[in-house]
ZAVEX-165061 format. One record per residue: residue number from 1; residue in three letters; x, z negated, y of N, C-alpha, C in turn. Coordinates in pm, whole numbers, plus 32768, in hexadecimal, padded with zeros to 4 digits. Each point is the difference from the previous one (the first is absolute). Layout:
// residues N
{n=NUM	res=ala	npx=X	npz=Z	npy=Y	capx=X	capz=Z	capy=Y	cpx=X	cpz=Z	cpy=Y}
...
// end
This chain:
// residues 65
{n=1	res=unk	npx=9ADD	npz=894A	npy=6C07	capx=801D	capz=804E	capy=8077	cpx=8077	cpz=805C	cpy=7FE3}
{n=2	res=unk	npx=7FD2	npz=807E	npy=802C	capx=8081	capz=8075	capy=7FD0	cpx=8095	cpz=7FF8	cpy=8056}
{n=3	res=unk	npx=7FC9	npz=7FE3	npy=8084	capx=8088	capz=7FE7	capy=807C	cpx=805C	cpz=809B	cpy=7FEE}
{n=4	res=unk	npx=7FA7	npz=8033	npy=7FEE	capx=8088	capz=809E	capy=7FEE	cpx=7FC8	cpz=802B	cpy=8094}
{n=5	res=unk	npx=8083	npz=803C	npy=803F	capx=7FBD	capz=8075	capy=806C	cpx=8022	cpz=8096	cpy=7FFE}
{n=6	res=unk	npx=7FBC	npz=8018	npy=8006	capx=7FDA	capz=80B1	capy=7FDC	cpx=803F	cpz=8041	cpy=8075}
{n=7	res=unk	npx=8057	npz=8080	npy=7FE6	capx=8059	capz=8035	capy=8069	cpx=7FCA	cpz=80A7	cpy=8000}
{n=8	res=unk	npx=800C	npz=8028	npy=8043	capx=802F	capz=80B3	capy=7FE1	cpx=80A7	cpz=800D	cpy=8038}
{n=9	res=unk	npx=7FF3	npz=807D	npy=7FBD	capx=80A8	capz=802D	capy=8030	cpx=8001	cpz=809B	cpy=800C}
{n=10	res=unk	npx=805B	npz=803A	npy=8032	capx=7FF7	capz=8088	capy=804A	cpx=7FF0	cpz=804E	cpy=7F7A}
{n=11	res=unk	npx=800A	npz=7FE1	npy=7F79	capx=7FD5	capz=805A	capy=7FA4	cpx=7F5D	cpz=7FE3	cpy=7FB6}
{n=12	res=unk	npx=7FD7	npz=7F62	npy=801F	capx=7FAF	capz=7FF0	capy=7FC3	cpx=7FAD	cpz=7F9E	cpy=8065}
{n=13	res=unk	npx=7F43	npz=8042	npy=7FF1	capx=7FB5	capz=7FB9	capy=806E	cpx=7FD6	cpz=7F93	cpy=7FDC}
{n=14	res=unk	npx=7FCF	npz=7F9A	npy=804A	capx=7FC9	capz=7F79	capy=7FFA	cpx=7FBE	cpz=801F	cpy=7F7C}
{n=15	res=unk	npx=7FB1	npz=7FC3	npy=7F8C	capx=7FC3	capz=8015	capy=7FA2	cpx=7FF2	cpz=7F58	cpy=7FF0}
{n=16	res=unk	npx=7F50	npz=7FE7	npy=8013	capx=7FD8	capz=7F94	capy=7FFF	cpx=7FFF	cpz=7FFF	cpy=7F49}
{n=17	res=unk	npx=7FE3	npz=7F87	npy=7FC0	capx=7FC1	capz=800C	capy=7F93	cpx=7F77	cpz=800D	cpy=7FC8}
{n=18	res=unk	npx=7FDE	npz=8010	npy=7F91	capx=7F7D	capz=801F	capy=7FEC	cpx=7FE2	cpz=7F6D	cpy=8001}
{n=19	res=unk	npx=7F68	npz=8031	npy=803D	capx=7F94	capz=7FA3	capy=7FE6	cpx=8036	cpz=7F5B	cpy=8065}
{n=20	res=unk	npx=8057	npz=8024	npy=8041	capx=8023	capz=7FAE	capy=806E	cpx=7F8C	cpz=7FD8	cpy=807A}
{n=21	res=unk	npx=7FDF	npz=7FA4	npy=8039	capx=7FC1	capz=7FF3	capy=8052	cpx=8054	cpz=8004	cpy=8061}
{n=22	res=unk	npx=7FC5	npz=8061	npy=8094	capx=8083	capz=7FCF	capy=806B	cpx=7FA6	cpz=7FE2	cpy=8076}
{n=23	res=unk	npx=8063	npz=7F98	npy=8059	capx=7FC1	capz=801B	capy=807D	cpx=8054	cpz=7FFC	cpy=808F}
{n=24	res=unk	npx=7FD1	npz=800B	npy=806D	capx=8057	capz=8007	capy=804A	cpx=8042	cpz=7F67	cpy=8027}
{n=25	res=unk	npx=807A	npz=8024	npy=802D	capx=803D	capz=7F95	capy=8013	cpx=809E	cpz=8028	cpy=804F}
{n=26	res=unk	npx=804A	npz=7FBC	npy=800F	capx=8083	capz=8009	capy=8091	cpx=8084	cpz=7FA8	cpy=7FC1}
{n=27	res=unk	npx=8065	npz=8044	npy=8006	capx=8084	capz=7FCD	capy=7FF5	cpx=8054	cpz=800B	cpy=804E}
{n=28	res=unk	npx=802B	npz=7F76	npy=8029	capx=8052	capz=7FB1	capy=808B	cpx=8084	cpz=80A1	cpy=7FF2}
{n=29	res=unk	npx=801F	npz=801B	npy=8071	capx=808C	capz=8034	capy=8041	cpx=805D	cpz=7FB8	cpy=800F}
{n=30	res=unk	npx=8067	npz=8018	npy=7FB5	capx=8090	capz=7F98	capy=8015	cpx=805C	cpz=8051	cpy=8052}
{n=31	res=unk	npx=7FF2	npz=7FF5	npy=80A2	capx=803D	capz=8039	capy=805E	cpx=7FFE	cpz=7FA9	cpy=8068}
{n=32	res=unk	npx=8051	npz=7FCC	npy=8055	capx=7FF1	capz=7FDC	capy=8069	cpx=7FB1	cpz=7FFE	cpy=8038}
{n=33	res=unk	npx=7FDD	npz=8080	npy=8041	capx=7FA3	capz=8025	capy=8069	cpx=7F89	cpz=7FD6	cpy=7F97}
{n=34	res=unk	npx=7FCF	npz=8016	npy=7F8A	capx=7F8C	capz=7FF9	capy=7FBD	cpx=7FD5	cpz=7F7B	cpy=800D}
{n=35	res=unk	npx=8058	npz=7FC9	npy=7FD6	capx=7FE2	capz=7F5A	capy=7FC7	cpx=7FE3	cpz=7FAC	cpy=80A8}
{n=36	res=unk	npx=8052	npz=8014	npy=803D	capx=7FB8	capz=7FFF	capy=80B2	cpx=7F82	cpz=8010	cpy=8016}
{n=37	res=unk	npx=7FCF	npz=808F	npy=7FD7	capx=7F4C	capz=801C	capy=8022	cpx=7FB6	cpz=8016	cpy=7FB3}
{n=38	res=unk	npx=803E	npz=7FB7	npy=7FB2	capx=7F9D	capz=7FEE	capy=7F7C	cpx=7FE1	cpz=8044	cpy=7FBA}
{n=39	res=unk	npx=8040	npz=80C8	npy=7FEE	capx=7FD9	capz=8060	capy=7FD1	cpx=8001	cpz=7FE0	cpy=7F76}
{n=40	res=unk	npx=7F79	npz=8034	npy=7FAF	capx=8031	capz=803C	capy=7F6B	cpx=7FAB	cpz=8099	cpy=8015}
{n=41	res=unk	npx=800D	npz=8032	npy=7F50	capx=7FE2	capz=803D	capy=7FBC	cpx=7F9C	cpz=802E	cpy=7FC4}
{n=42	res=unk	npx=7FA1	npz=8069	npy=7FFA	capx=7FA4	capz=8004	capy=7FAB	cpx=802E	cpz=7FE0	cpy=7F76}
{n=43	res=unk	npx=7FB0	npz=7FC2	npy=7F84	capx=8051	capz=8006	capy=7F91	cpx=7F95	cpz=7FFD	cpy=7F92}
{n=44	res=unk	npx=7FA9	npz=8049	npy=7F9D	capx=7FA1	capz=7FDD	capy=7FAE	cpx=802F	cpz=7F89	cpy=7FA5}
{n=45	res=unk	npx=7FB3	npz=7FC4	npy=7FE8	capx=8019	capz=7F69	capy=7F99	cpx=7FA1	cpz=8008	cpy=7FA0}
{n=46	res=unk	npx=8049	npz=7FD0	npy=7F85	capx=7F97	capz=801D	capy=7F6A	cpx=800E	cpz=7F6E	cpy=8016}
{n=47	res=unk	npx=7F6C	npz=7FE3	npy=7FE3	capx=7FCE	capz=7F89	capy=8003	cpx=7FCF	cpz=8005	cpy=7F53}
{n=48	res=unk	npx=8009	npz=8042	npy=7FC3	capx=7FC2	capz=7FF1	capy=7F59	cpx=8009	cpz=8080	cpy=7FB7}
{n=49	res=unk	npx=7FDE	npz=7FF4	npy=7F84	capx=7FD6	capz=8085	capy=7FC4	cpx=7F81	cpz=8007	cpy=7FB2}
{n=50	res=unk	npx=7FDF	npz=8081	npy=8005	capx=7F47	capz=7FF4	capy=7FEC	cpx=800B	cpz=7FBB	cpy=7F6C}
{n=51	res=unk	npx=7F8F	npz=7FE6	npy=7FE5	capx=7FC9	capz=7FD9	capy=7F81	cpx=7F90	cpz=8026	cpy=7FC0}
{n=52	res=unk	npx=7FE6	npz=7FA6	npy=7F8A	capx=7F52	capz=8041	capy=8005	cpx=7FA0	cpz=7FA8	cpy=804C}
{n=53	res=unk	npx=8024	npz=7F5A	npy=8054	capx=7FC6	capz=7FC7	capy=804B	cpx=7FE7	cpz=803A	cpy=807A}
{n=54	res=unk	npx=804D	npz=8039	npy=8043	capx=800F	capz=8064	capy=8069	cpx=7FE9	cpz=80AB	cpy=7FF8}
{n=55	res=unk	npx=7FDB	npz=802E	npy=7FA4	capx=7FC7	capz=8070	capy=7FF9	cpx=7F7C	cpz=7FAB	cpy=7FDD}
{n=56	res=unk	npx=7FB5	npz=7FBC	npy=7FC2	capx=7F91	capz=7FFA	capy=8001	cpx=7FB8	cpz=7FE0	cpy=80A1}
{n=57	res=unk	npx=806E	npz=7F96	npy=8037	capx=7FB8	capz=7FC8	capy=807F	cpx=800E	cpz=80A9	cpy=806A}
{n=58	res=unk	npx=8053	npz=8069	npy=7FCA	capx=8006	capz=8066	capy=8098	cpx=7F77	cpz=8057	cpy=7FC5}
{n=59	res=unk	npx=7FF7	npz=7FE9	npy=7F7B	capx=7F54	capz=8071	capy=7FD1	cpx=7FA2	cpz=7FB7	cpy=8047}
{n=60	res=unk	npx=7FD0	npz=7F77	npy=7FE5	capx=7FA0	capz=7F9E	capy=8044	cpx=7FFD	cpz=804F	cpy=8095}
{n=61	res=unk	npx=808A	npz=7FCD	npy=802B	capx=7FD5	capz=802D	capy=809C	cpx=7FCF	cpz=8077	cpy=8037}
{n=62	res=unk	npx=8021	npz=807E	npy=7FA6	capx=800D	capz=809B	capy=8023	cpx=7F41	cpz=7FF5	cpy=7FFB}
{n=63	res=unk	npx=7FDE	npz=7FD2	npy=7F93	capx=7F63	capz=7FE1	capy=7FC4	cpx=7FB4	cpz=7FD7	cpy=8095}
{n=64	res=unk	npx=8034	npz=7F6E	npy=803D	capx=7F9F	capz=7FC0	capy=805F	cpx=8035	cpz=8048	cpy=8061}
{n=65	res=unk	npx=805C	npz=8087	npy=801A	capx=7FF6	capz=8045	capy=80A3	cpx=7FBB	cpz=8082	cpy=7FEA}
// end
């Protein structure tokens, strides 16, 4: 597991990595008011990085739609 989190900054934009899988996912607000109503965050989450097990299984699928 990589555990890095990916930032942008006012000179440089978010830049996922290659061949990253992402998906959606939410990160808690550390604010008062947040943590009260429960607000988070949109936040993409890399759950893996492709392979050749996973490029074969996304051709399969592209095939049976």
């Amino acid at each position: 597991m990589n555990e890095k989190i990916y930032r942008r900054t006012k000179e440089i934009p978010l830049i996922i990595p290659e061949n990253a899988v992402v998906v959606p996912g939410s990160r808690a607000i550390d604010t008062p008011f947040a943590k009260k109503n429960h607000v988070a965050l949109y936040a993409p989450i890399i759950i893996k990085y492709r392979d050749g097990k996973s490029d074969a299984a996304t051709v399969l699928e592209e095939s049976l739609r």
